[in-house]
C-alpha positions in Angstrom: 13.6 4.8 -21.4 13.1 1.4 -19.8 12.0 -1.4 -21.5 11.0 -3.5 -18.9 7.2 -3.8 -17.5 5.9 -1.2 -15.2 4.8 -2.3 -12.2 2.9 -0.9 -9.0 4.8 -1.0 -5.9 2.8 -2.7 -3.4 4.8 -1.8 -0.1 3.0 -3.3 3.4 4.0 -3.8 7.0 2.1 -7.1 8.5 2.8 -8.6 11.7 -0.4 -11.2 12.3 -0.7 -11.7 8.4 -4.0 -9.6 7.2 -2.3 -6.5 5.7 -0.7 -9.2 3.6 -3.6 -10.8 2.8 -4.4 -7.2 1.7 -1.4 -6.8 -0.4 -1.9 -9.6 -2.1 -5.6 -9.3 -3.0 -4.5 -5.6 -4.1 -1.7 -7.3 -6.2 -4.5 -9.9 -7.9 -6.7 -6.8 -8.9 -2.9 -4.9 -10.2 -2.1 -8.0 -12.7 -6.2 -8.1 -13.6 -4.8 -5.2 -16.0 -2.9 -6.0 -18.9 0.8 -4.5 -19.7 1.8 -4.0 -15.4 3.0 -6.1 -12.9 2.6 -6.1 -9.0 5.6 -5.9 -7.2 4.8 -7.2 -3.5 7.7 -5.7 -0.5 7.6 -5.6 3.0 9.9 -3.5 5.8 11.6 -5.3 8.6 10.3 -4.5 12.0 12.4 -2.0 14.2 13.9 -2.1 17.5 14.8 -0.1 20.2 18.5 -1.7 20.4 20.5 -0.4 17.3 22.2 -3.8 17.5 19.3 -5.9 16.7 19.2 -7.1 13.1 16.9 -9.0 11.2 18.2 -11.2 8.4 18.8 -9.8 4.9 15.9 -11.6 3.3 13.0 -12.6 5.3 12.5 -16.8 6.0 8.9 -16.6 3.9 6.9 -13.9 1.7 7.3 -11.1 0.2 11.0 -9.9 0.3 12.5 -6.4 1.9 11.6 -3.1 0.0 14.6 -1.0 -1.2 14.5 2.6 -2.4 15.0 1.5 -6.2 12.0 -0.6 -5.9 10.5 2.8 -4.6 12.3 5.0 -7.4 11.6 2.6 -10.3 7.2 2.2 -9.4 4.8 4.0 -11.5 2.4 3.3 -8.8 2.0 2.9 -4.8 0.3 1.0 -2.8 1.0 1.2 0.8 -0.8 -1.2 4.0 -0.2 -1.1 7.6 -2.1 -2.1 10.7 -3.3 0.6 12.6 -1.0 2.1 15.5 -3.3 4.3 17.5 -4.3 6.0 14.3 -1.2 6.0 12.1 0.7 3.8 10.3 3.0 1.0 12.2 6.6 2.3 13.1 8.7 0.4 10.5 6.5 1.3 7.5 6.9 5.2 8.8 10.7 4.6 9.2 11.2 3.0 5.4 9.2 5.9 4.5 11.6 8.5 6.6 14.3 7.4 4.9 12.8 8.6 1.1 14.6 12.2 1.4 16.7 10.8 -1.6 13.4 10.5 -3.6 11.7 13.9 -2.8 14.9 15.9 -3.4 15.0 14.1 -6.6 11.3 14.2 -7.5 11.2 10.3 -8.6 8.0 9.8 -7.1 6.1 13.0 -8.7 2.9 12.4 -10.9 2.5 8.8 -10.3 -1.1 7.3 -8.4 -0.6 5.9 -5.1 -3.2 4.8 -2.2 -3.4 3.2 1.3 -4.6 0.3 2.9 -5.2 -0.8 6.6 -6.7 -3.4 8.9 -7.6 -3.0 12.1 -8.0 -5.3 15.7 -11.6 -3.3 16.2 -14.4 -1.8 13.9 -13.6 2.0 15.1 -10.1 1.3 15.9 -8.8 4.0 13.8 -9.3 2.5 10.1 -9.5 5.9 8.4 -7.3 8.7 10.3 -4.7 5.9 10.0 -5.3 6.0 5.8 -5.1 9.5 6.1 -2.3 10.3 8.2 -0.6 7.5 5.4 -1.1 9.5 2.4 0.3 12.7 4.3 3.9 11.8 3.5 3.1 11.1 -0.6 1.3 14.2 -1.1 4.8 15.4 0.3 7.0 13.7 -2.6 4.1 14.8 -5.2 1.9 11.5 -5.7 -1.3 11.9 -7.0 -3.6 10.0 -4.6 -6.3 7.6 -5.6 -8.9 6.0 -3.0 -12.2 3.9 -3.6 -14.8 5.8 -5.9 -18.9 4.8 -4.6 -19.1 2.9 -8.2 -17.3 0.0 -6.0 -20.9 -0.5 -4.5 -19.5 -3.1 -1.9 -18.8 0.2 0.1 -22.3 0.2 0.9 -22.7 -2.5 1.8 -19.8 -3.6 3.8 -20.7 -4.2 7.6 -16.6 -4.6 8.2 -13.8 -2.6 6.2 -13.9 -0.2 3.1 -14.2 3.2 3.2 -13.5 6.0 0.2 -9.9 6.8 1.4 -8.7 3.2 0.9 -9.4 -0.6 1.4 -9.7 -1.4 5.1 -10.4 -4.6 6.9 -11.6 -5.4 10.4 -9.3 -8.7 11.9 -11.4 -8.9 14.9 -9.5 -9.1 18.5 -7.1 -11.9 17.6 -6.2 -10.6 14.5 -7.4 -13.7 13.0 -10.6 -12.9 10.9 -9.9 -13.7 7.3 -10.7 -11.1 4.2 -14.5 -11.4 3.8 -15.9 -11.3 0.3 -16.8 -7.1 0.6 -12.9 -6.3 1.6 -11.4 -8.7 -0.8 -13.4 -6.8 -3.6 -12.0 -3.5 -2.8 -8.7 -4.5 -2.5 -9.0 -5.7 -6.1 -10.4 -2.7 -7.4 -8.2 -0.5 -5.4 -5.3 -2.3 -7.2 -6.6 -2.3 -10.6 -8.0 1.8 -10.4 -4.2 1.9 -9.2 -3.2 0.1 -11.9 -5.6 1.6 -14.7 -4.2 4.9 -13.2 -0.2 4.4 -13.4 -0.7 3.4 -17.2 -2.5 6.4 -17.9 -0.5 8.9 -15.6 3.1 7.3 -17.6 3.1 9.1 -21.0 2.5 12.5 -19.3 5.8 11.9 -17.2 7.4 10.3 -19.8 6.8 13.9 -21.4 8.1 16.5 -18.8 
């Protein structure tokens, strides 16, 4: 049995920077809990040319995800923008390549969510959250979204919704977290949190 600190995977795609200002409001409300870390880790983009590479490490935040960070979580958190309801491409295509995982059942039992933003207020905020969770109810997760005690959801006029933290980056994808989103980030990442501690000793004992 490991030693080291658990920590929740939070595992985004960003490409104008607010599902990183997501992940790292989610990660704030993660380390707001005592005895687990956050663990922030991003996916390249992907191209059409199978020649085109991307360096090793990226030239500034967080660093590339690899299945062990995966394996090793005992919680997910995973962002994307929308792509006509569904997750972005490369965060689908690190997630295709989790066959390892599932046929090993690493990932079973253990909380995991789903955040997005979005360019427009209808612009498919929650059919891309669910379509998200689809693939971890696959490798066994047990899925945790926003209870109504975060009362913010009622009163958000931009992102939030019960099936995840969401966030509205208006038509240049340059609209910063407003005080409602940032909230439910955090308490998306500490439920997540409170959740993987409590969800550990009942793996720990299968």
């Amino acid at each position: 049995m490991s030693t080291s600190m658990p920590y929740v995977l939070i595992l985004f795609y960003s490409r104008q920077g607010a599902t990183r200002a997501m992940a790292e409001a989610m990660a704030a409300g993660v380390e707001s809990e005592s005895g687990i870390a956050a663990r922030l880790r991003t996916v390249p983009p992907v191209s059409a040319t199978c020649e085109a590479v991307d360096p090793e490490i990226p030239a500034e935040g967080a660093v590339y995800a690899s299945l062990d960070d995966l394996r090793h979580c005992a919680g997910l958190a995973i962002g994307s923008p929308t792509r006509f309801g569904n997750m972005a491409a490369p965060l689908k295509h690190f997630l295709d390549g989790s066959s390892e995982l599932w046929m090993n059942g690493a990932l079973i039992d253990k909380p995991a969510s789903a955040f997005t933003s979005t360019a427009s207020l209808h612009g498919g905020q929650e059919t891309t959250l669910m379509t998200m969770l689809v693939p971890l109810l696959h490798h066994g997760m047990v899925l945790s979204g926003l209870p109504y005690s975060e009362t913010e959801l009622f009163t958000t006029t931009t992102g939030g919704t019960p099936y995840g933290a969401s966030h509205l980056a208006g038509q240049r994808s340059n609209r910063s977290l407003d005080e409602h989103e940032r909230h439910l980030c955090m308490a998306q990442g500490k439920r997540l949190a409170r959740l993987a501690l409590a969800l550990a000793p009942m793996r720990e004992g299968s």
